[in-house]
PDB file of N, CA, C and O in Angstrom:
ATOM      1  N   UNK A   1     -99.079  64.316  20.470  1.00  0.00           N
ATOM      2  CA  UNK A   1    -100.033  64.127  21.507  1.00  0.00           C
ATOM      3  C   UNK A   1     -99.350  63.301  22.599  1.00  0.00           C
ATOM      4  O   UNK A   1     -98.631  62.372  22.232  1.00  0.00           O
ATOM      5  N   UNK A   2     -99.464  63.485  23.577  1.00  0.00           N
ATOM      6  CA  UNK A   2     -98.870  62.843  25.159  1.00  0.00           C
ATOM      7  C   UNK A   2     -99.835  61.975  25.596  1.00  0.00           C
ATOM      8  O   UNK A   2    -100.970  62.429  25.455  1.00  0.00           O
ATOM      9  N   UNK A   3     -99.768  60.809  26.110  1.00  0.00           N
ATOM     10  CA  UNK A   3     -99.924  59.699  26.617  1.00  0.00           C
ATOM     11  C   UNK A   3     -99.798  59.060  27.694  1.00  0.00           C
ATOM     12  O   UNK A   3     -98.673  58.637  27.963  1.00  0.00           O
ATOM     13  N   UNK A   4    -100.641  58.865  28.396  1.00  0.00           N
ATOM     14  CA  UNK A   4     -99.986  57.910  29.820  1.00  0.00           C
ATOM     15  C   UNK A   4    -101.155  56.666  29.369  1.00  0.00           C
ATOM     16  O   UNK A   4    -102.261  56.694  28.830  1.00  0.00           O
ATOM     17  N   UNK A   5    -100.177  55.491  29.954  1.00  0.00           N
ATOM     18  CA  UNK A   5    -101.030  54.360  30.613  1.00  0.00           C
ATOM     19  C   UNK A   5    -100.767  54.164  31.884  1.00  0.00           C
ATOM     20  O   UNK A   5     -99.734  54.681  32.310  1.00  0.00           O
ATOM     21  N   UNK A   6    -101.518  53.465  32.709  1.00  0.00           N
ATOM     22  CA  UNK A   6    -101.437  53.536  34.068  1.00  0.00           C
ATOM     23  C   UNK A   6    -102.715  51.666  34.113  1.00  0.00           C
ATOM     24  O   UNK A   6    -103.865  51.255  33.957  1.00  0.00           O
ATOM     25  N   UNK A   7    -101.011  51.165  34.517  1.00  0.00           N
ATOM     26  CA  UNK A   7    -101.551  49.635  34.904  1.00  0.00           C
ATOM     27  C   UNK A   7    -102.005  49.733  36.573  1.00  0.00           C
ATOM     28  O   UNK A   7    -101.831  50.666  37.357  1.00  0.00           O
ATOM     29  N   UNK A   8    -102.562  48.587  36.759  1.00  0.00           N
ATOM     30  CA  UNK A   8    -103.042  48.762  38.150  1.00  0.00           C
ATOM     31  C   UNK A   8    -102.021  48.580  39.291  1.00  0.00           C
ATOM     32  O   UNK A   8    -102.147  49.174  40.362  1.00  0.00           O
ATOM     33  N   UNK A   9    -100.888  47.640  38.989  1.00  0.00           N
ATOM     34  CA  UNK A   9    -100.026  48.572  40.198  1.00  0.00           C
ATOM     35  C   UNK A   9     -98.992  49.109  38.849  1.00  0.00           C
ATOM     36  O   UNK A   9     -99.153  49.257  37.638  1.00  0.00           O
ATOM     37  N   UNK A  10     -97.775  49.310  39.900  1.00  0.00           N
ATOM     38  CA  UNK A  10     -96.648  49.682  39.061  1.00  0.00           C
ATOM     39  C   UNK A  10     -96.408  51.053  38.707  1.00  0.00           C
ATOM     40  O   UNK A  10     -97.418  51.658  39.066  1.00  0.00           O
ATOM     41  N   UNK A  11     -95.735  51.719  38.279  1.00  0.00           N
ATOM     42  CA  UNK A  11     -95.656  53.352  37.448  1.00  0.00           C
ATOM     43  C   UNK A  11     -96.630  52.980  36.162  1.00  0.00           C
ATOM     44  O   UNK A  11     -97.030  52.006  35.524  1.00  0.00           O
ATOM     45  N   UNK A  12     -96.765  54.799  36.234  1.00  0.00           N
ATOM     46  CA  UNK A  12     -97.152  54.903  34.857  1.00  0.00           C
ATOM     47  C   UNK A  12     -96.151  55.020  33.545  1.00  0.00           C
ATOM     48  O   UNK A  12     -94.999  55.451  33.497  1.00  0.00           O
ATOM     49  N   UNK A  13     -96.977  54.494  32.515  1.00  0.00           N
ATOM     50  CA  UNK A  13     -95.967  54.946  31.358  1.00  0.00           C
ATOM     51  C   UNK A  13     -96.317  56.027  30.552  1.00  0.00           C
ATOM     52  O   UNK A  13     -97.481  56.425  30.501  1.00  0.00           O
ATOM     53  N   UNK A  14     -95.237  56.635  29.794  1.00  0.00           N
ATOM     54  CA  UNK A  14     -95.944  57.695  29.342  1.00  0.00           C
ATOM     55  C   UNK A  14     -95.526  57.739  28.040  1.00  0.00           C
ATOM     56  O   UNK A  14     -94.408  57.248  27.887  1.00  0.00           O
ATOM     57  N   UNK A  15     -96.166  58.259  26.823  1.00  0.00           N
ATOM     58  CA  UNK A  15     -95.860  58.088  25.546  1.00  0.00           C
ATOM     59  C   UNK A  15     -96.045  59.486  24.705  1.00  0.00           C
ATOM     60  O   UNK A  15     -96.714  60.460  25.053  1.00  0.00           O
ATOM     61  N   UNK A  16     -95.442  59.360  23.766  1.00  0.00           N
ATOM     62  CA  UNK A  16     -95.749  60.082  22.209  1.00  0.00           C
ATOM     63  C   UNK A  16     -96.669  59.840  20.793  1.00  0.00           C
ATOM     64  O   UNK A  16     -96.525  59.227  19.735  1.00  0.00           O
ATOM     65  N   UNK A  17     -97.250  60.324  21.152  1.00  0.00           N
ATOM     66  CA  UNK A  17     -97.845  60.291  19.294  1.00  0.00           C
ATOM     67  C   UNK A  17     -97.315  61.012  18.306  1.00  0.00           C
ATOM     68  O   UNK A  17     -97.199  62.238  18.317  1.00  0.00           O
ATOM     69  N   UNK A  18     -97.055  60.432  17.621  1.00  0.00           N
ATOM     70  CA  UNK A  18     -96.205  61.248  16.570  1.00  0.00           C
ATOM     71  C   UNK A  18     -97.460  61.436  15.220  1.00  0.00           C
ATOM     72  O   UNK A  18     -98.126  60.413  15.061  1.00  0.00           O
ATOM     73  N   UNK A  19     -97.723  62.304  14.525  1.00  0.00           N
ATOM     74  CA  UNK A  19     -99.242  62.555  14.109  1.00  0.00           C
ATOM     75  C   UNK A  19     -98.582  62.473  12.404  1.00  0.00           C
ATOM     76  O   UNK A  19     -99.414  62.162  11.550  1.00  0.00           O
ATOM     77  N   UNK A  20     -97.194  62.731  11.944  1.00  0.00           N
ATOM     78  CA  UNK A  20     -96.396  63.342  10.622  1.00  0.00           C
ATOM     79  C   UNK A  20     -96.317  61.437  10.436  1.00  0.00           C
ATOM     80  O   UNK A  20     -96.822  60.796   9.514  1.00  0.00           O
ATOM     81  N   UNK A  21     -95.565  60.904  11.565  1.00  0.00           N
ATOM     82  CA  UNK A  21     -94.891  59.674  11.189  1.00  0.00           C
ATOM     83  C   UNK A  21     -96.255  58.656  11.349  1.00  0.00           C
ATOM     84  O   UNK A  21     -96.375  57.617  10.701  1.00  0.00           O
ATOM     85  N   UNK A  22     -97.199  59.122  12.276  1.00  0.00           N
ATOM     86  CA  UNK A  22     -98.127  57.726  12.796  1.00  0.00           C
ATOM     87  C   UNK A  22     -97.144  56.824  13.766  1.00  0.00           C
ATOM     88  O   UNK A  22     -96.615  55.769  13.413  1.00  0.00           O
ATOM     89  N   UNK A  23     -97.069  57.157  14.456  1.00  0.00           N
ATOM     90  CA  UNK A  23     -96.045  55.919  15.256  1.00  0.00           C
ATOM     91  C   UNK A  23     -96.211  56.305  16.875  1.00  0.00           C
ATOM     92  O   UNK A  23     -96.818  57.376  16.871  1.00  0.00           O
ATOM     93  N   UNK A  24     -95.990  55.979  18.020  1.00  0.00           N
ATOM     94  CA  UNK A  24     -96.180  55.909  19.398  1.00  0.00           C
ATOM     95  C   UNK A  24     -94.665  55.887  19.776  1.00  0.00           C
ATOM     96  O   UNK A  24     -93.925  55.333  18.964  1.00  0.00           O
ATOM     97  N   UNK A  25     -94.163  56.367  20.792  1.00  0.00           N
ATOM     98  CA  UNK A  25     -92.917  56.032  21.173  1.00  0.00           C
ATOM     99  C   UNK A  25     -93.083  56.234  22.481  1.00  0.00           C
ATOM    100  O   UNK A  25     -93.671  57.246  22.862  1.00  0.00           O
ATOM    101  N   UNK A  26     -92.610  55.333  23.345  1.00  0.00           N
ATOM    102  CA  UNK A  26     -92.352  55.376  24.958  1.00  0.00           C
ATOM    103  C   UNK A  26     -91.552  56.279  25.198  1.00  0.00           C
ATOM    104  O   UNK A  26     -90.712  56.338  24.300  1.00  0.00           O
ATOM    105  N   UNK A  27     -91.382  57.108  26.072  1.00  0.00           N
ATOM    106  CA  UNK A  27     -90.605  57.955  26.254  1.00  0.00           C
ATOM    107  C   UNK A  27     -89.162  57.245  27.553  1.00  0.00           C
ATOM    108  O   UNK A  27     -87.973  57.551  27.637  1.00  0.00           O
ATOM    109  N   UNK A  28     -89.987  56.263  28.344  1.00  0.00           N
ATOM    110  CA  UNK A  28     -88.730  56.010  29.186  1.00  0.00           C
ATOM    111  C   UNK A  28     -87.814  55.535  28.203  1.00  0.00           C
ATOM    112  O   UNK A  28     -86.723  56.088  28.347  1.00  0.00           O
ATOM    113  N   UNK A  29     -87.846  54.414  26.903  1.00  0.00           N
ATOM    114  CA  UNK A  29     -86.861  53.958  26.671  1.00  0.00           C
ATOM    115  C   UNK A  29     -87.167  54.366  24.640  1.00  0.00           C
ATOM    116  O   UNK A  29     -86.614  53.762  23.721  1.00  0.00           O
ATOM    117  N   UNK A  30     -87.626  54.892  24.576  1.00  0.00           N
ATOM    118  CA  UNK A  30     -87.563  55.456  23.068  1.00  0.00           C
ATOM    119  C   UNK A  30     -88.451  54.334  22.077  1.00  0.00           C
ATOM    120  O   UNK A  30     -88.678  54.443  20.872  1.00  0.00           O
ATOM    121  N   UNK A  31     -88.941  53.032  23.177  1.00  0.00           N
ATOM    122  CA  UNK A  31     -89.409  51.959  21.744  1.00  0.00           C
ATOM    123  C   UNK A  31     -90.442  52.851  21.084  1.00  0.00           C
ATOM    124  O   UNK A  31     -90.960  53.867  21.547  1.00  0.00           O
ATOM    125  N   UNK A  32     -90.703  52.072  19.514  1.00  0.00           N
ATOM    126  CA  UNK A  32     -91.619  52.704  18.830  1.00  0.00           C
ATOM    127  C   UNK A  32     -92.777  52.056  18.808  1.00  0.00           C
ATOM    128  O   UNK A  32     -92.629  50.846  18.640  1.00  0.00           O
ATOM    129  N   UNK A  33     -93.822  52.396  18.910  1.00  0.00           N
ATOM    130  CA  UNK A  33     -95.138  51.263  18.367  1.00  0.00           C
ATOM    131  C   UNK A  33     -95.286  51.707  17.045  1.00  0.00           C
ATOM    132  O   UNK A  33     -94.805  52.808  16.776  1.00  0.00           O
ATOM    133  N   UNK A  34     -96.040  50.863  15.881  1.00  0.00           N
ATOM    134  CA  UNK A  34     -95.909  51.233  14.751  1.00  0.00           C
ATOM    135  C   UNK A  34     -96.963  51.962  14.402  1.00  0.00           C
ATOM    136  O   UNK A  34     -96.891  52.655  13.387  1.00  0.00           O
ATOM    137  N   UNK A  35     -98.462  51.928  15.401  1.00  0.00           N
ATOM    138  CA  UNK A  35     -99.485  52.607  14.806  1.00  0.00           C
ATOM    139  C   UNK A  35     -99.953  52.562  16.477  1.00  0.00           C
ATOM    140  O   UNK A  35     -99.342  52.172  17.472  1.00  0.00           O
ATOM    141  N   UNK A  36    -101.537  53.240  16.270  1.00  0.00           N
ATOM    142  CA  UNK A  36    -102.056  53.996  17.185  1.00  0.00           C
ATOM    143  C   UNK A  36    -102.842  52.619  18.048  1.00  0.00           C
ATOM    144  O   UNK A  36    -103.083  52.464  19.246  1.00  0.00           O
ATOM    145  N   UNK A  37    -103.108  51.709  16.802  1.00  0.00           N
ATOM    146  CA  UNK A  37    -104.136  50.053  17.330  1.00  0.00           C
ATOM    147  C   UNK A  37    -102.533  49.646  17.806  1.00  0.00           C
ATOM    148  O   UNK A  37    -102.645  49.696  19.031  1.00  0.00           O
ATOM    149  N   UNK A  38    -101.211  49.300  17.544  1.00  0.00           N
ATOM    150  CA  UNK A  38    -100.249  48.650  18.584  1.00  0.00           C
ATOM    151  C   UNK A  38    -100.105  49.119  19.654  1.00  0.00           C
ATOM    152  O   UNK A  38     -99.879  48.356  20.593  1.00  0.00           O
ATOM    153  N   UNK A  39    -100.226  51.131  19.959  1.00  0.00           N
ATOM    154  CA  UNK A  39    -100.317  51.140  21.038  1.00  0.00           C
ATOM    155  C   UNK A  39    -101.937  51.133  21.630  1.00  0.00           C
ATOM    156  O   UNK A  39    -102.193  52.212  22.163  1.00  0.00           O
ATOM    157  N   UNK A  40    -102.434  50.712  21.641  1.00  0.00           N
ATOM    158  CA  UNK A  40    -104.252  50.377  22.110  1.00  0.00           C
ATOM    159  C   UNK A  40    -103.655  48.891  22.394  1.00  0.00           C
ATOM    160  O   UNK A  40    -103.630  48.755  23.617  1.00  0.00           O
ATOM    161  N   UNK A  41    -103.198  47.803  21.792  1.00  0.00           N
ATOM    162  CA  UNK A  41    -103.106  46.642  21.743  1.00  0.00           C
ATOM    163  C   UNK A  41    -101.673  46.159  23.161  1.00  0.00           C
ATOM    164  O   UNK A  41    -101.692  45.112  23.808  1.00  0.00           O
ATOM    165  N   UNK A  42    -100.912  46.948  23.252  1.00  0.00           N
ATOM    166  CA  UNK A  42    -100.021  47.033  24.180  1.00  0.00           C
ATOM    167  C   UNK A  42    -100.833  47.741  25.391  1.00  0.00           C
ATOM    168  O   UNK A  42    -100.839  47.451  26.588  1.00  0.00           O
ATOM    169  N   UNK A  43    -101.079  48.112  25.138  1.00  0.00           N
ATOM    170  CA  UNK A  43    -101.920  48.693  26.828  1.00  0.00           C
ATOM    171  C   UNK A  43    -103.236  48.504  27.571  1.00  0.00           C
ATOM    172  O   UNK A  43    -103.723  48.946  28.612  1.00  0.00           O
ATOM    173  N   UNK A  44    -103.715  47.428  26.338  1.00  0.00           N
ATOM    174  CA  UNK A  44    -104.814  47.090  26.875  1.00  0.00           C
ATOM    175  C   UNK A  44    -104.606  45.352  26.585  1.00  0.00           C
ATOM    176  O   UNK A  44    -105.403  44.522  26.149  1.00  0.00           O
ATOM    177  N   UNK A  45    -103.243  45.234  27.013  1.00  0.00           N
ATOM    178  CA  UNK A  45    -102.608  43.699  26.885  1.00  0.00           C
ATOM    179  C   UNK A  45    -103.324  42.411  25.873  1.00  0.00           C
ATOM    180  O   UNK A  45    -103.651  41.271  26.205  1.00  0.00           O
ATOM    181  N   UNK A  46    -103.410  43.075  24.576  1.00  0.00           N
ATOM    182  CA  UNK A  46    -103.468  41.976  23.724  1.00  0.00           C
ATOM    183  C   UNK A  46    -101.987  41.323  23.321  1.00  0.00           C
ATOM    184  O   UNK A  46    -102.200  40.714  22.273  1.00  0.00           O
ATOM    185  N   UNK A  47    -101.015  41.220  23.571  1.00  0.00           N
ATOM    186  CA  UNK A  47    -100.291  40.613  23.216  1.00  0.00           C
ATOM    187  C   UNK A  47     -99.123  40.662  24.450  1.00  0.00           C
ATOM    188  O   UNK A  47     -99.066  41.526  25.325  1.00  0.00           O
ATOM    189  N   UNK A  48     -98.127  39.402  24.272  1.00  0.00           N
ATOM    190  CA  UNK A  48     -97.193  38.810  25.653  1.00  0.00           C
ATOM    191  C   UNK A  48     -96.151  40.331  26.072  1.00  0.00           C
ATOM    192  O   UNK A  48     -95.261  40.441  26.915  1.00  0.00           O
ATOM    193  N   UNK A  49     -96.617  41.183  25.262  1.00  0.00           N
ATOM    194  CA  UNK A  49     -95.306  42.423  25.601  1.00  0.00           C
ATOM    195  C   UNK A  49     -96.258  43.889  26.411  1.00  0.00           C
ATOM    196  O   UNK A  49     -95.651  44.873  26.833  1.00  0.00           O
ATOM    197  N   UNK A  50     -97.485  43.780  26.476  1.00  0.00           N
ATOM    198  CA  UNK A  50     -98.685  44.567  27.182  1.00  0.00           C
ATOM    199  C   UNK A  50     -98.309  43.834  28.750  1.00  0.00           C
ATOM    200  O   UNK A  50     -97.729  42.807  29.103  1.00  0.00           O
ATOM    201  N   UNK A  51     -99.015  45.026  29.471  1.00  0.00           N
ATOM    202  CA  UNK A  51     -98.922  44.978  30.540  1.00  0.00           C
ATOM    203  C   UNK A  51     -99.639  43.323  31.202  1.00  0.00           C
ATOM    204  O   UNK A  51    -100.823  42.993  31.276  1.00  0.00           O
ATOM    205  N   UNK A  52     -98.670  42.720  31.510  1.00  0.00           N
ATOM    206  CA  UNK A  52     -99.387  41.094  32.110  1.00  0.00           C
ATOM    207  C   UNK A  52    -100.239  40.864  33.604  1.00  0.00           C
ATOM    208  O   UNK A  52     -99.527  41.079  34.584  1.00  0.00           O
ATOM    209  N   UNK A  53    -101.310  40.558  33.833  1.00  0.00           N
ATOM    210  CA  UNK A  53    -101.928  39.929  34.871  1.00  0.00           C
ATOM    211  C   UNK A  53    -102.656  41.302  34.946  1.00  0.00           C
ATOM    212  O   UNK A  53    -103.191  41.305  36.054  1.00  0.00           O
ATOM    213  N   UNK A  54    -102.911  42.362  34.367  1.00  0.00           N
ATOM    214  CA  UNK A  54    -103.982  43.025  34.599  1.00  0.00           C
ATOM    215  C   UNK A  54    -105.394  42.883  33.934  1.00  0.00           C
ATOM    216  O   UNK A  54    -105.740  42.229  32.950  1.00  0.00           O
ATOM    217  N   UNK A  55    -106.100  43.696  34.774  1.00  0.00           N
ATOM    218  CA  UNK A  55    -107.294  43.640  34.038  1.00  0.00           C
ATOM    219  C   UNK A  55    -108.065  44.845  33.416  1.00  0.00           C
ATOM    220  O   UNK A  55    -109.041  44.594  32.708  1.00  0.00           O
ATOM    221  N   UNK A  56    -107.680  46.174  33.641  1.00  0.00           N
ATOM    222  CA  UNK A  56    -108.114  47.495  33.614  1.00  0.00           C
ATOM    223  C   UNK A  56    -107.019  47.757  33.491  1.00  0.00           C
ATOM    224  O   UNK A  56    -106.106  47.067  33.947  1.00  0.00           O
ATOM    225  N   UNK A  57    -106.806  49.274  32.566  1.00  0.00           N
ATOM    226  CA  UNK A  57    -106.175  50.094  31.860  1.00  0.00           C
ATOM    227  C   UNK A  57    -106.576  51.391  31.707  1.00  0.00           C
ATOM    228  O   UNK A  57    -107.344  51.482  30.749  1.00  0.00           O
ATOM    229  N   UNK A  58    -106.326  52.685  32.388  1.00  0.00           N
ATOM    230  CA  UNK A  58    -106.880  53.772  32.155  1.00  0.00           C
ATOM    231  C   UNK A  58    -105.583  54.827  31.191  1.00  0.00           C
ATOM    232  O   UNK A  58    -104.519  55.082  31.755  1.00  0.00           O
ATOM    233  N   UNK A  59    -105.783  55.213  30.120  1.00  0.00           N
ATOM    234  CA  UNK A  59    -105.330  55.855  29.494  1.00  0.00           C
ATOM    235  C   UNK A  59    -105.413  57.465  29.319  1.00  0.00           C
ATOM    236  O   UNK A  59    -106.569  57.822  29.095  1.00  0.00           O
ATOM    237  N   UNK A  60    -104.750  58.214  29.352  1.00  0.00           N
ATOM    238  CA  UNK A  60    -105.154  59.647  29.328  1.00  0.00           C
ATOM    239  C   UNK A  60    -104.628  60.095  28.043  1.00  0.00           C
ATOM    240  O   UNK A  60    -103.917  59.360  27.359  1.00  0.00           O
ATOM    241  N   UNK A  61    -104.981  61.377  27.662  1.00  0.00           N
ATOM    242  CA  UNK A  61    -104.552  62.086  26.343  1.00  0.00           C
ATOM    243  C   UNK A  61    -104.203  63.288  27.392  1.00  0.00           C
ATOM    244  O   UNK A  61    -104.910  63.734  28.295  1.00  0.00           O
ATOM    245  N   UNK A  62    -102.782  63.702  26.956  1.00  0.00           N
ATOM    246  CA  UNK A  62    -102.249  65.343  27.670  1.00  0.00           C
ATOM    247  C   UNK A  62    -102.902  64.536  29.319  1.00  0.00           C
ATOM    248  O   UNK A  62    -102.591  63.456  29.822  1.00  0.00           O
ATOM    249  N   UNK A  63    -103.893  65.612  29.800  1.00  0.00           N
ATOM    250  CA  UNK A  63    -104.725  65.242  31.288  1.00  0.00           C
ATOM    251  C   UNK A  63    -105.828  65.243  31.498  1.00  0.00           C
ATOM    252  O   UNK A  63    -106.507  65.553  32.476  1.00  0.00           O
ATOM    253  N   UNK A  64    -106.167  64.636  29.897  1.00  0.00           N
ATOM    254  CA  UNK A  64    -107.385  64.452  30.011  1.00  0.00           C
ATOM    255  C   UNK A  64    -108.115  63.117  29.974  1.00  0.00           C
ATOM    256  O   UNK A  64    -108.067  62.718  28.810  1.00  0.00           O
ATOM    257  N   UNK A  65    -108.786  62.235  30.766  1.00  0.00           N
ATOM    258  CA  UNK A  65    -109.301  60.518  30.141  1.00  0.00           C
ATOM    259  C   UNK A  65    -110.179  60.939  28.625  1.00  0.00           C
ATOM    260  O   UNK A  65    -110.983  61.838  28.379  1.00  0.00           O
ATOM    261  N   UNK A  66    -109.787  60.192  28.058  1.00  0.00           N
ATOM    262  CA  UNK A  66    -109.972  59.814  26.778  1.00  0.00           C
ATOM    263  C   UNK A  66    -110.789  58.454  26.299  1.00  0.00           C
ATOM    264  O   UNK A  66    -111.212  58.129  25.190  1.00  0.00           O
ATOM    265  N   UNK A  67    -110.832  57.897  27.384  1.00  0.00           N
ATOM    266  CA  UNK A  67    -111.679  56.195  27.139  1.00  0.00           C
ATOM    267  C   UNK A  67    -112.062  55.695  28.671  1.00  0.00           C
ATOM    268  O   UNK A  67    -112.627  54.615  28.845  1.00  0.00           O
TER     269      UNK A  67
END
Protein backbone atom coordinates (compact mmCIF):
# COMPACT_ATOMS: atom_id res chain seq x y z
CA UNK A 1 0.00 0.00 0.00
CA UNK A 2 1.48 3.65 -0.89
CA UNK A 3 1.55 6.42 1.44
CA UNK A 4 2.06 10.06 1.55
CA UNK A 5 2.28 12.40 4.52
CA UNK A 6 2.14 15.90 3.81
CA UNK A 7 3.35 18.30 6.76
CA UNK A 8 2.21 21.78 6.53
CA UNK A 9 5.08 23.28 4.85
CA UNK A 10 7.89 21.32 3.36
CA UNK A 11 7.59 18.20 0.67
CA UNK A 12 5.68 15.44 0.98
CA UNK A 13 6.83 12.11 2.11
CA UNK A 14 5.94 9.15 0.68
CA UNK A 15 5.93 5.57 1.99
CA UNK A 16 5.40 1.72 1.75
CA UNK A 17 3.40 -0.69 3.52
CA UNK A 18 4.65 -3.76 3.40
CA UNK A 19 1.38 -6.09 4.34
CA UNK A 20 3.83 -9.95 4.32
CA UNK A 21 6.49 -8.12 6.68
CA UNK A 22 4.10 -5.41 8.63
CA UNK A 23 6.64 -2.73 8.41
CA UNK A 24 6.46 1.01 6.64
CA UNK A 25 9.46 2.09 4.73
CA UNK A 26 10.17 5.69 3.44
CA UNK A 27 10.91 5.53 0.15
CA UNK A 28 13.29 8.71 -0.09
CA UNK A 29 15.79 7.05 2.16
CA UNK A 30 14.66 3.29 2.70
CA UNK A 31 14.14 3.82 6.81
CA UNK A 32 11.85 1.20 8.16
CA UNK A 33 9.05 1.88 10.67
CA UNK A 34 8.38 -1.25 12.53
CA UNK A 35 4.55 -1.27 12.47
CA UNK A 36 1.63 0.64 11.06
CA UNK A 37 1.02 2.71 14.97
CA UNK A 38 5.14 3.88 14.38
CA UNK A 39 4.19 5.05 11.22
CA UNK A 40 0.74 6.88 12.62
CA UNK A 41 3.10 7.95 15.57
CA UNK A 42 5.83 9.55 13.20
CA UNK A 43 3.44 11.49 11.23
CA UNK A 44 1.27 12.61 13.46
CA UNK A 45 4.50 13.73 15.62
CA UNK A 46 4.33 11.73 18.73
CA UNK A 47 7.78 11.40 19.11
CA UNK A 48 11.28 13.91 18.58
CA UNK A 49 11.82 12.09 14.98
CA UNK A 50 7.89 13.09 13.53
CA UNK A 51 7.48 15.96 11.78
CA UNK A 52 8.35 19.06 14.50
CA UNK A 53 6.32 22.38 15.06
CA UNK A 54 3.34 21.13 13.22
CA UNK A 55 0.02 20.83 13.99
CA UNK A 56 -2.06 18.95 11.19
CA UNK A 57 -1.11 16.02 9.17
CA UNK A 58 -3.03 14.84 6.16
CA UNK A 59 -2.25 11.37 5.10
CA UNK A 60 -3.38 9.61 1.93
CA UNK A 61 -3.61 5.82 1.00
CA UNK A 62 -2.58 5.33 -3.05
CA UNK A 63 -4.92 8.97 -3.78
CA UNK A 64 -7.13 8.52 -1.72
CA UNK A 65 -7.59 10.55 2.13
CA UNK A 66 -7.93 7.92 4.42
CA UNK A 67 -8.30 10.00 7.84
Amino acid sequence: MALKAYPLSGEPETFRYHQNEQVVTRNKDGRTLDSMDDFFCYAFQCDAEGYPGTTKKTVHHDSEPFL
